[in-house]
GUVO-760543 format. One record per residue (C-alpha): residue in three letters; x, y, z. Coordinates in nm, 3 decimals. Example, Ala and Ser with C-alpha at 12.3 -4.5 7.8 and 13.67 -1.06 7.14 Angstrom:
residues 2
NODE residuo      c1      c2      c3
NODE     ALA   1.230  -0.450   0.780
NODE     SER   1.367  -0.106   0.714
END
This chain:
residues 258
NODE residuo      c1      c2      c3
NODE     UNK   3.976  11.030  16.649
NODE     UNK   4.230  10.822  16.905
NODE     UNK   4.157  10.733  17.255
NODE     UNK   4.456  10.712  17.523
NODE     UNK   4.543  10.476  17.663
NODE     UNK   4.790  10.486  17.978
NODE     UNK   5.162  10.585  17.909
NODE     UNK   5.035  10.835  17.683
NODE     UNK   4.959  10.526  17.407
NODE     UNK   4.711  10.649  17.163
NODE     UNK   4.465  10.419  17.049
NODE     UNK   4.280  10.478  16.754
NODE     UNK   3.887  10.479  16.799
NODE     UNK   3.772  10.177  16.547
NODE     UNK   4.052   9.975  16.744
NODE     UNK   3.925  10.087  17.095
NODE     UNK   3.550   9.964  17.028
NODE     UNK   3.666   9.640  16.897
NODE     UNK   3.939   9.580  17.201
NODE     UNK   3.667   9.681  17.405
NODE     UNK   3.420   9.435  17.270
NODE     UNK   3.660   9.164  17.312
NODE     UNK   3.722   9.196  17.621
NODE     UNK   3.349   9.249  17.696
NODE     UNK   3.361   8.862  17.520
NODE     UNK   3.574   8.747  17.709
NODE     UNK   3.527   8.872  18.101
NODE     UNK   3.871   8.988  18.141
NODE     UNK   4.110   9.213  17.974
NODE     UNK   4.409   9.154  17.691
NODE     UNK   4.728   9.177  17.735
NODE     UNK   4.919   9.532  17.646
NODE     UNK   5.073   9.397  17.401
NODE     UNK   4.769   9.195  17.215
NODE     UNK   4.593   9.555  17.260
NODE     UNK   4.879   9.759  17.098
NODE     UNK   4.905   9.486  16.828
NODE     UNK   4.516   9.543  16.711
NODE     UNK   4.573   9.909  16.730
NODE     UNK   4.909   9.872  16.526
NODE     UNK   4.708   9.683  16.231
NODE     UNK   4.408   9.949  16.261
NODE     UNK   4.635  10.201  16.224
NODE     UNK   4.858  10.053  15.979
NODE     UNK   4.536   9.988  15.736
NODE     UNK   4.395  10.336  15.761
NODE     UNK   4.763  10.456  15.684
NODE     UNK   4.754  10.204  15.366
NODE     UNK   4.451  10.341  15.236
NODE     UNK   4.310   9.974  15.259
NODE     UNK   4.125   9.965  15.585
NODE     UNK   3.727  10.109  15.410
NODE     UNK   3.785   9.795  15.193
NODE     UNK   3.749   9.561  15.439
NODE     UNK   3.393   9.524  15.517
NODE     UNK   3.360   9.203  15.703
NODE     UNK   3.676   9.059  15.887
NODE     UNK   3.734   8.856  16.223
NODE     UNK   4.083   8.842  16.410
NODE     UNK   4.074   8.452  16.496
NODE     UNK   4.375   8.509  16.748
NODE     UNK   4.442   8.699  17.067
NODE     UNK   4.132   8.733  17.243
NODE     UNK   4.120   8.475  17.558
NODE     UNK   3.808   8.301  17.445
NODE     UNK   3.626   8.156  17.116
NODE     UNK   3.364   8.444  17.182
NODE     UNK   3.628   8.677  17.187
NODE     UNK   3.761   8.583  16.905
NODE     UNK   3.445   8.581  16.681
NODE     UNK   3.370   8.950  16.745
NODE     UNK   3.396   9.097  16.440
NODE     UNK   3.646   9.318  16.339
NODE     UNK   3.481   9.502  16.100
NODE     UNK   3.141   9.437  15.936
NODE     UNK   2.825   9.178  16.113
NODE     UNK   2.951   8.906  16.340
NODE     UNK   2.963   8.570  16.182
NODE     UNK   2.737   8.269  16.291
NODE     UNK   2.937   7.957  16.443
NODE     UNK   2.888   7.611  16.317
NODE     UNK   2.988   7.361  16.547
NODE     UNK   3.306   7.525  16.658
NODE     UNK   3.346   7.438  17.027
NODE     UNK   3.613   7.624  17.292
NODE     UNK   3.878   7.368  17.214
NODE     UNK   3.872   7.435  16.881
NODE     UNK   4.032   7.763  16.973
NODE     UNK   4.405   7.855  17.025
NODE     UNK   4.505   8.221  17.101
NODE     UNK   4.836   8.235  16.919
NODE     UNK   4.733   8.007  16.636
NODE     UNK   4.337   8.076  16.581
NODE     UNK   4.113   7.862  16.479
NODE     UNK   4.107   7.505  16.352
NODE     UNK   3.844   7.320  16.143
NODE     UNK   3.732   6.946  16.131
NODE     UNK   3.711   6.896  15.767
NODE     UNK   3.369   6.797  15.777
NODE     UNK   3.126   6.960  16.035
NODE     UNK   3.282   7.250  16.110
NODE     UNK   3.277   7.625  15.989
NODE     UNK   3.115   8.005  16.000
NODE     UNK   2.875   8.220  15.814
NODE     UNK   3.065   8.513  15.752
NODE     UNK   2.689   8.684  15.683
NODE     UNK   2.828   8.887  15.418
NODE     UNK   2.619   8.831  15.093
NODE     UNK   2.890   8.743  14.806
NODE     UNK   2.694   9.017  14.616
NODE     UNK   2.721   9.281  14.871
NODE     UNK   3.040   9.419  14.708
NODE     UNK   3.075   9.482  14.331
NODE     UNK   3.132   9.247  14.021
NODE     UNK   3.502   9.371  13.975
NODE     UNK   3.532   9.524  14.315
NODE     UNK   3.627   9.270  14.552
NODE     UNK   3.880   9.077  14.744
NODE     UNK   3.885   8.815  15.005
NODE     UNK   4.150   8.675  15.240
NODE     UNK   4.260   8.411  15.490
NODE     UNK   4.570   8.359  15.677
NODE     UNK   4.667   8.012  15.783
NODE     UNK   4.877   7.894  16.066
NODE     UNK   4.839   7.553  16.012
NODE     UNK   4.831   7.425  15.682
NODE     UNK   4.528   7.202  15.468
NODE     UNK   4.611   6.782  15.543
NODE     UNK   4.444   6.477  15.426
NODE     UNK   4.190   6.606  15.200
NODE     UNK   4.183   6.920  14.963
NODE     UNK   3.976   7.174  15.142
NODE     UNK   3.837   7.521  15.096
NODE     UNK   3.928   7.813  15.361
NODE     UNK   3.641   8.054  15.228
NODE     UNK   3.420   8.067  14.920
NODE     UNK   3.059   8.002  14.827
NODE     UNK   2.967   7.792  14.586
NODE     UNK   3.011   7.667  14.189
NODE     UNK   2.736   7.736  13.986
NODE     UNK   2.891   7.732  13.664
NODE     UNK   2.664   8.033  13.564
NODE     UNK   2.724   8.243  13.861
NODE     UNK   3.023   8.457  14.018
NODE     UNK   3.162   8.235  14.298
NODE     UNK   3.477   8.356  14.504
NODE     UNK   3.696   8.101  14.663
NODE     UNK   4.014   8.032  14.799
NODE     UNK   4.094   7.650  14.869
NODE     UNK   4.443   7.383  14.905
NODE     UNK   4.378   7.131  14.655
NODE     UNK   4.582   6.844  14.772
NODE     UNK   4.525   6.604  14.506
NODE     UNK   4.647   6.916  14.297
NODE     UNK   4.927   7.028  14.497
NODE     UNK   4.771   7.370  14.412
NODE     UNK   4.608   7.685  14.637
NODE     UNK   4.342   7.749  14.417
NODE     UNK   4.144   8.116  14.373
NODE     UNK   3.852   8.230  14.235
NODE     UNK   3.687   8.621  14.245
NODE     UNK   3.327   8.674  14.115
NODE     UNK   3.419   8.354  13.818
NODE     UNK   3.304   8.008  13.772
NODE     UNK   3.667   7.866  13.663
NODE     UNK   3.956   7.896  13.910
NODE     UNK   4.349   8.007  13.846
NODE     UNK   4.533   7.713  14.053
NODE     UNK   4.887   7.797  14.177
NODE     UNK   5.094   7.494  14.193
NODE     UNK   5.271   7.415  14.511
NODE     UNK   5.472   7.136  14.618
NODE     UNK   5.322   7.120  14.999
NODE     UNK   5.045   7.273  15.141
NODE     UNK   5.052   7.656  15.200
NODE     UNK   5.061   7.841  15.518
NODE     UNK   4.998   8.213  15.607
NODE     UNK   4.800   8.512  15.385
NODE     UNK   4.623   8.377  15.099
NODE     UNK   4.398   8.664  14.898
NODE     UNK   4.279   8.731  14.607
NODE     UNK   4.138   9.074  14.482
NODE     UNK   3.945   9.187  14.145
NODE     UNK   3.925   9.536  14.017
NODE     UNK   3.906   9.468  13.678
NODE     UNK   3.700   9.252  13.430
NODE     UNK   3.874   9.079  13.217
NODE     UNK   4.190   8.960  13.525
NODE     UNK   4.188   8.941  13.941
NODE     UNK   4.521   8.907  14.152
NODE     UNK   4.613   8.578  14.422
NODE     UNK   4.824   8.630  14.628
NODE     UNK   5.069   8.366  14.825
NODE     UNK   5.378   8.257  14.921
NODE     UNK   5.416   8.662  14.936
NODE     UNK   5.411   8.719  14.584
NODE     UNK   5.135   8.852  14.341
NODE     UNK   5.020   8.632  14.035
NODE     UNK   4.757   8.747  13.765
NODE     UNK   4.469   8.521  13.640
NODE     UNK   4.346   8.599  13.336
NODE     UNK   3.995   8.533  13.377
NODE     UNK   3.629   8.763  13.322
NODE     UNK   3.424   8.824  13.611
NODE     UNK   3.060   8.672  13.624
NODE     UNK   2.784   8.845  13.836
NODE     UNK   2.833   8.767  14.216
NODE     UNK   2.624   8.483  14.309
NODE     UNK   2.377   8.590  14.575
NODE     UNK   2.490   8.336  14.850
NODE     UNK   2.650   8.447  15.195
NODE     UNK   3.062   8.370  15.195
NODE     UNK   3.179   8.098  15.454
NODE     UNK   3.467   8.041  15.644
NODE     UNK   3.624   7.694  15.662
NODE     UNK   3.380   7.566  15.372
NODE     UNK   3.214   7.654  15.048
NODE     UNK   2.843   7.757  15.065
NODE     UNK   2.669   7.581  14.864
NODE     UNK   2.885   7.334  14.800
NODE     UNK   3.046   7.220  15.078
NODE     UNK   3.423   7.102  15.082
NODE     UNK   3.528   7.189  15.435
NODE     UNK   3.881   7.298  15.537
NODE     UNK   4.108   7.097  15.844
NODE     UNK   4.355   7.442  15.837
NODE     UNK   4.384   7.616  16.134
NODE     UNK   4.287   8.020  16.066
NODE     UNK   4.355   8.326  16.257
NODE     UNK   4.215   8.614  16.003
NODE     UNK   3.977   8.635  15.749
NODE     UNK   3.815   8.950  15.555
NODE     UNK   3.590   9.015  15.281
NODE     UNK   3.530   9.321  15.100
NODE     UNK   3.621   9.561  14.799
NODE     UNK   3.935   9.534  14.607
NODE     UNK   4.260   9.623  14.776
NODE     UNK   4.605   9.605  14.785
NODE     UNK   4.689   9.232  14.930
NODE     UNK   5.062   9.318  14.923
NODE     UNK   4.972   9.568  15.216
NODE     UNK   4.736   9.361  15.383
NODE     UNK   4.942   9.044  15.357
NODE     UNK   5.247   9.247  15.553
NODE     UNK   4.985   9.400  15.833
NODE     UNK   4.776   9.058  15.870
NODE     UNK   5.193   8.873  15.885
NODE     UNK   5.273   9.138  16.112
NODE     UNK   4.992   9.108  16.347
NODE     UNK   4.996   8.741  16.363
NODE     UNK   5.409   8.815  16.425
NODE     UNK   5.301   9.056  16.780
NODE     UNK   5.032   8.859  16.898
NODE     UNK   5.239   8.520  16.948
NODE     UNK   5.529   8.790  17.088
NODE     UNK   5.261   8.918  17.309
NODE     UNK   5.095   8.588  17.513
NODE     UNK   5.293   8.442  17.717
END
């Protein structure tokens, strides 16, 4: 089903209810171009086959206020730790303090399957100072964690899915934009950054039954300084089409504010 939306625009109906509930958020309405933006990603997913995967998500850019931007996208809405209105930039998303700061995406790391899974960020500003994790829980050796962090002592972006080791990509500065990772196997899961896909040759564990956090690592906490404008968590999926809809969207919402 699409709603439409002046000029003969069709909106499609999952993107209507979330524009609408941002703006509900925020007391005034978005920009056309923020609005076609959303719908363009919606759209864009379902046509990917990759949108049913995502089961919890937030777009941490566009809306006009913090509450706008931590309506949820798809799945529960996540709980905010300490994040304040300045905090908050519309074309750039969210920033963390390293220390304090960070949400509870309330989705159980053992909501989704052993070797069905993914999980995502995209940065706009990049890890400094410290090494830092951008979403995970936490390291039981005997339990399935999931994590993606910038080790700076490293100089590696390192991943885990539903495993208690981690594959570390080496990197000579600190990333920016999509970082996922995605398992739909046993024995191997896929990270994703810099735009390209890398296997890790590692066996799942059973998830641990922890909820996933955003700007830290349940459990054990190693908090993140990056500034984030999209997260999801979910089911296995292709990050090669997510990274180029999440890149794109961050791409028409900085077009779109003026």
């Amino acid at each position: 089903m699409t709603l439409v939306w002046k000029s003969g625009y069709s909106f499609d109906s999952d993107a209507s209810t979330y524009i609408d509930a941002v703006e509900t958020a925020d007391g005034q309405a978005l920009e056309t171009g923020v609005r076609v933006a959303i719908n363009d990603f919606v759209l864009g997913c379902k046509q990917d086959g990759i949108w049913n995967a995502i089961k919890a998500s937030c777009i941490l850019a566009g809306a006009r206020t913090l509450d706008g931007a931590l309506v949820p996208l798809t799945g529960g809405a996540p709980t905010n730790n300490n994040f304040v209105s300045a905090d908050y930039d519309r074309e750039t998303g969210l920033v963390g303090d390293g220390s304090t700061k960070y949400l509870d995406s309330n989705r159980n790391n053992n909501a989704d399957p052993q070797n069905n899974k993914h999980l995502s960020a995209y940065l706009k500003q990049a890890q400094s100072g410290t090494s830092g994790i951008h979403i995970g829980t936490n390291t039981a050796v005997t339990l399935g964690t999931c994590q993606i962090a910038s080790d700076l002592s490293g100089n590696s972006t390192n991943f885990s899915v539903n495993n208690a080791s981690t594959a570390n990509i080496a990197a000579a500065t600190p990333r920016i934009g999509f970082l996922g990772a995605a398992r739909s196997a046993a024995s191997e899961f896929t990270a994703r950054v810099d735009g390209a896909n890398s296997t890790a040759l590692i066996s799942s564990n059973a998830p641990n039954n922890i909820s996933t956090f955003i700007f830290c690592r349940n459990g054990n906490a190693v908090f993140s300084n990056a500034r984030l404008s999209f997260y999801s968590i979910g089911e296995s999926l292709d990050l090669a089409l997510l990274d180029t809809r999440v890149s794109n969207l961050m791409t028409a919402i900085g077009a779109a504010i003026p």
